[in-house]
FIVEX-506044 format. One line per 8 residues: their letters; for each residue x negated, y, z negated of N, C-alpha, C. Coordinates in steps of 0.02 Angstrom, whole numbers, plus 50000, padded with zeros to 5 digits. Layout:
N
a	X,Y,Z,X,Y,Z,X,Y,Z  ...
***
This chain:
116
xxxxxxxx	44277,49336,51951,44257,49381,51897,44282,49351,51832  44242,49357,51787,44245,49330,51707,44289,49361,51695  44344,49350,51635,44379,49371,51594,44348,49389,51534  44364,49452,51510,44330,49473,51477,44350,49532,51413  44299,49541,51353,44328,49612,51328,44262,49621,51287  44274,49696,51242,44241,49686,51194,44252,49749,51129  44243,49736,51071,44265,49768,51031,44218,49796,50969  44213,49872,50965,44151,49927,50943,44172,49913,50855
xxxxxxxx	44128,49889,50838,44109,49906,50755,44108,49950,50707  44127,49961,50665,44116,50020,50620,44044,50062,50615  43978,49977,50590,43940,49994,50605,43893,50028,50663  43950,50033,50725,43898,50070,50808,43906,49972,50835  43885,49929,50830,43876,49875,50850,43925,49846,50890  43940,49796,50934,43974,49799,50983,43975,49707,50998  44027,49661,50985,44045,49609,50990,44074,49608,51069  44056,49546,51108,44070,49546,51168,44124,49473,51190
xxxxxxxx	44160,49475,51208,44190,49405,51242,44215,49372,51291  44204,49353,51350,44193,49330,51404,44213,49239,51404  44261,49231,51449,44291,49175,51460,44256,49168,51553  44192,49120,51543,44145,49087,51590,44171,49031,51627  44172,49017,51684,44177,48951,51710,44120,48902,51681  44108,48848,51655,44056,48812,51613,44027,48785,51665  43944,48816,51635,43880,48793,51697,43873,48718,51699  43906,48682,51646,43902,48624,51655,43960,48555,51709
xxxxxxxx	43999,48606,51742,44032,48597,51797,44096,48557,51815  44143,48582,51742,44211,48542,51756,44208,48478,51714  44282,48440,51721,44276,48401,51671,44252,48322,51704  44206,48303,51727,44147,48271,51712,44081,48263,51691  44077,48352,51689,44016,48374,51668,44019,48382,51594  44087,48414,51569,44092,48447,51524,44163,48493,51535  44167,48538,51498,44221,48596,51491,44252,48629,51553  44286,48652,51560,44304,48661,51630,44309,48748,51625
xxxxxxxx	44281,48783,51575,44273,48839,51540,44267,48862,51487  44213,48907,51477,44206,48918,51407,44213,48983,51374  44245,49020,51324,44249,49075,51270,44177,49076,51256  44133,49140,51268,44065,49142,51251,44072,49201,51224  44055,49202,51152,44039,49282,51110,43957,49325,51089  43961,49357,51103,43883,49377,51084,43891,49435,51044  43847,49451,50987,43835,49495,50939,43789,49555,50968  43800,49628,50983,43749,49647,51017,43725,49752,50985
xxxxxxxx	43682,49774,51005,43686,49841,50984,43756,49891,51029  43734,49863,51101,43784,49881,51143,43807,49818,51187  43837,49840,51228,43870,49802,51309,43812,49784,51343  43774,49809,51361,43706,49823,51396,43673,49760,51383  43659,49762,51327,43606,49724,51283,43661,49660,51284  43729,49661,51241,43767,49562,51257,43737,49552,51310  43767,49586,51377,43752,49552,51445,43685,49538,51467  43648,49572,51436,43565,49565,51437,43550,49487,51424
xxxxxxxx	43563,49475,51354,43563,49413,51327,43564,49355,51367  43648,49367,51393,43679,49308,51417,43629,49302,51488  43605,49358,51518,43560,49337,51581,43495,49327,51553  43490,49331,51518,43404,49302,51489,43406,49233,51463  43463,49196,51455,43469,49132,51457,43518,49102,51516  43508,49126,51568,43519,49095,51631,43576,49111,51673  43630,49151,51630,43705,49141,51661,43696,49214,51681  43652,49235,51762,43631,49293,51782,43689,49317,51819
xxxxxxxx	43761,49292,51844,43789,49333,51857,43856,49344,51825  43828,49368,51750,43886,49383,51706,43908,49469,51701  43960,49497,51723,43974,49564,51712,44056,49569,51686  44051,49629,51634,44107,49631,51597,44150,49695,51625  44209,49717,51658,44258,49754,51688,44301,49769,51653  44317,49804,51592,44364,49813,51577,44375,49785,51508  44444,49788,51476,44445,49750,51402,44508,49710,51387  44516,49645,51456,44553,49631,51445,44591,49594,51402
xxxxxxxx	44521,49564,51376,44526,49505,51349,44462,49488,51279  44492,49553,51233,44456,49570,51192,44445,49519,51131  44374,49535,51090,44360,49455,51037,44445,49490,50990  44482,49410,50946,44496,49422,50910,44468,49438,50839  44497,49429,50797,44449,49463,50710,44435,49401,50691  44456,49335,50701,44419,49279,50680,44402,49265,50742  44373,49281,50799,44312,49287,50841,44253,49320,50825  44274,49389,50790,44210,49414,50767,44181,49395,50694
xxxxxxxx	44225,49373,50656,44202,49330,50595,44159,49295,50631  44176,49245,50664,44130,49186,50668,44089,49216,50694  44067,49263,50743,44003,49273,50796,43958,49315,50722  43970,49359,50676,43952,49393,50652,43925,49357,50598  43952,49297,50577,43909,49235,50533,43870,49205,50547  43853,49196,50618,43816,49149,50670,43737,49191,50657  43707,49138,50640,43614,49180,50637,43584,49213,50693  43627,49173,50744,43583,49196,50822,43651,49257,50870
xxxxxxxx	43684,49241,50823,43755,49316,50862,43786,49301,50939  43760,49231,50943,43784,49208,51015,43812,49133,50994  43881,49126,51019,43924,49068,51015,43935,49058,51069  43980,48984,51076,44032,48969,51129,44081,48933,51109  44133,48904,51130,44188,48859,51132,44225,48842,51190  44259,48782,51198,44289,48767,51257,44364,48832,51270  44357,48862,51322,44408,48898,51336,44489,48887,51325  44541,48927,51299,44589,48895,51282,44633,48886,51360
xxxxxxxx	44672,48856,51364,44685,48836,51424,44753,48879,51414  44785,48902,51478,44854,48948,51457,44871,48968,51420  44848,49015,51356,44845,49038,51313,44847,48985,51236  44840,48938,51262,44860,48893,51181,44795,48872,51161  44757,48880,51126,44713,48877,51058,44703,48834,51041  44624,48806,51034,44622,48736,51034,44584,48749,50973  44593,48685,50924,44545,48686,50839,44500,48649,50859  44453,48696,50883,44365,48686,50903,44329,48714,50866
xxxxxxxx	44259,48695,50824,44236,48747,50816,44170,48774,50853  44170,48830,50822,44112,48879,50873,44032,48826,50870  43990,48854,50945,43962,48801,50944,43890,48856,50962  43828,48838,50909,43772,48862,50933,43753,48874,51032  43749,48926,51064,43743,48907,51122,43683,48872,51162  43649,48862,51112,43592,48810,51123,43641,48742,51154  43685,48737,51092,43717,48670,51145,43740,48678,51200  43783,48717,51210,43784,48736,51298,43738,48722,51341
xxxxxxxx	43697,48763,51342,43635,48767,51370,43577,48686,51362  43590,48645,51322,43553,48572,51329,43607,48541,51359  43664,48545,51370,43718,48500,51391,43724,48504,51465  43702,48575,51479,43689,48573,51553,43644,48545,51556  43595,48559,51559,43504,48519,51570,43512,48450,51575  43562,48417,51529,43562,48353,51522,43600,48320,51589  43647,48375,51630,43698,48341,51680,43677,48354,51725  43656,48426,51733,43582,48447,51784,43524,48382,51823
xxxx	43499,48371,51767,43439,48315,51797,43473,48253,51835  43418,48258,51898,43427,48210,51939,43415,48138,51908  43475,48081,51953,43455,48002,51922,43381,47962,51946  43357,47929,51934,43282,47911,51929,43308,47839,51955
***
Protein backbone atom coordinates (compact mmCIF):
# COMPACT_ATOMS: atom_id res chain seq x y z
CA UNK A 1 0.00 0.00 0.00
CA UNK A 2 1.14 3.62 -1.10
CA UNK A 3 2.02 6.07 1.40
CA UNK A 4 0.02 8.62 1.35
CA UNK A 5 -2.08 11.95 2.39
CA UNK A 6 -3.95 14.76 1.36
CA UNK A 7 -4.78 18.22 2.27
CA UNK A 8 -8.47 20.33 1.71
CA UNK A 9 -8.15 23.97 0.40
CA UNK A 10 -9.77 26.96 1.41
CA UNK A 11 -11.06 27.07 -1.93
CA UNK A 12 -13.20 23.23 -1.50
CA UNK A 13 -10.18 21.84 -3.74
CA UNK A 14 -8.16 19.06 -2.53
CA UNK A 15 -4.19 18.45 -3.19
CA UNK A 16 -3.23 14.77 -3.02
CA UNK A 17 0.25 13.00 -2.22
CA UNK A 18 1.23 9.58 -2.59
CA UNK A 19 4.77 8.12 -2.34
CA UNK A 20 4.54 5.19 -5.47
CA UNK A 21 6.93 2.46 -6.03
CA UNK A 22 8.31 3.92 -9.68
CA UNK A 23 6.68 2.09 -12.75
CA UNK A 24 9.89 2.47 -14.12
CA UNK A 25 11.36 -0.32 -11.88
CA UNK A 26 14.19 0.45 -9.41
CA UNK A 27 17.45 1.78 -9.86
CA UNK A 28 18.28 0.52 -13.29
CA UNK A 29 15.29 1.61 -14.62
CA UNK A 30 15.09 4.69 -12.87
CA UNK A 31 13.93 5.85 -9.22
CA UNK A 32 13.36 3.34 -6.87
CA UNK A 33 10.18 5.59 -5.82
CA UNK A 34 8.42 8.39 -6.44
CA UNK A 35 6.45 11.56 -4.43
CA UNK A 36 3.47 12.01 -6.95
CA UNK A 37 1.10 15.16 -6.30
CA UNK A 38 -2.05 15.85 -8.10
CA UNK A 39 -4.25 19.00 -8.03
CA UNK A 40 -7.90 17.83 -7.86
CA UNK A 41 -11.79 18.96 -7.09
CA UNK A 42 -11.81 16.01 -4.67
CA UNK A 43 -9.93 12.56 -3.66
CA UNK A 44 -12.12 10.78 -6.11
CA UNK A 45 -11.20 12.67 -9.04
CA UNK A 46 -6.75 12.86 -7.91
CA UNK A 47 -7.10 9.09 -7.90
CA UNK A 48 -9.21 9.16 -11.01
CA UNK A 49 -6.41 10.91 -12.78
CA UNK A 50 -3.60 8.93 -11.64
CA UNK A 51 -5.64 5.68 -13.08
CA UNK A 52 -6.43 7.30 -16.31
CA UNK A 53 -2.81 7.51 -16.94
CA UNK A 54 -2.02 4.00 -16.10
CA UNK A 55 -0.98 3.64 -12.38
CA UNK A 56 -4.59 1.62 -11.91
CA UNK A 57 -3.82 0.36 -8.64
CA UNK A 58 -3.40 3.55 -6.76
CA UNK A 59 -5.63 3.98 -3.43
CA UNK A 60 -5.18 6.54 -0.71
CA UNK A 61 -5.95 5.18 3.30
CA UNK A 62 -5.68 7.61 5.50
CA UNK A 63 -3.41 10.95 5.92
CA UNK A 64 -0.36 9.84 6.69
CA UNK A 65 1.72 11.38 4.78
CA UNK A 66 0.21 14.63 3.91
CA UNK A 67 1.53 17.30 0.80
CA UNK A 68 3.73 19.81 2.58
CA UNK A 69 2.96 23.85 1.79
CA UNK A 70 5.89 23.92 -0.62
CA UNK A 71 4.32 20.68 -2.07
CA UNK A 72 1.27 22.44 -2.72
CA UNK A 73 2.98 25.61 -4.02
CA UNK A 74 4.58 23.72 -6.55
CA UNK A 75 1.54 21.34 -7.62
CA UNK A 76 -0.74 24.48 -7.60
CA UNK A 77 1.76 26.37 -10.15
CA UNK A 78 2.03 23.37 -12.33
CA UNK A 79 -0.48 23.97 -15.57
CA UNK A 80 -1.43 20.32 -15.58
CA UNK A 81 -1.85 19.98 -11.35
CA UNK A 82 -0.01 16.68 -11.62
CA UNK A 83 3.80 16.39 -10.60
CA UNK A 84 6.35 13.93 -9.49
CA UNK A 85 9.81 13.67 -7.90
CA UNK A 86 12.15 11.00 -6.82
CA UNK A 87 10.94 9.88 -3.31
CA UNK A 88 12.94 11.07 -0.32
CA UNK A 89 14.63 8.16 1.03
CA UNK A 90 14.35 7.92 5.13
CA UNK A 91 13.01 11.02 5.57
CA UNK A 92 15.92 13.24 4.12
CA UNK A 93 14.95 15.53 1.20
CA UNK A 94 16.51 15.55 -1.83
CA UNK A 95 16.99 19.23 -4.03
CA UNK A 96 15.03 17.84 -7.01
CA UNK A 97 12.86 19.63 -8.80
CA UNK A 98 9.23 18.80 -9.50
CA UNK A 99 8.90 17.08 -12.73
CA UNK A 100 5.96 17.33 -15.42
CA UNK A 101 4.51 13.69 -15.11
CA UNK A 102 4.65 13.31 -18.67
CA UNK A 103 8.27 12.57 -17.87
CA UNK A 104 7.50 9.77 -15.75
CA UNK A 105 5.32 8.33 -17.87
CA UNK A 106 7.91 8.54 -21.30
CA UNK A 107 10.68 7.23 -19.05
CA UNK A 108 8.81 4.20 -18.50
CA UNK A 109 7.82 3.59 -22.20
CA UNK A 110 11.36 4.14 -22.95
CA UNK A 111 12.62 1.06 -20.40
CA UNK A 112 9.42 -0.79 -21.15
CA UNK A 113 10.21 -1.51 -24.90
CA UNK A 114 11.59 -4.61 -25.86
CA UNK A 115 15.46 -4.84 -27.49
CA UNK A 116 15.26 -5.34 -31.36
Amino acid sequence: MAAGGFCKLPNGTVVVALNLPSPAGGPAGGPAGVRVLVHAHNRARALTRLRNLGLRAVYLRGNAAPPTPDEITAVLHHPDGLIWRTAPDNGVTVNELWRPIRALLRRTAVVQQPAR
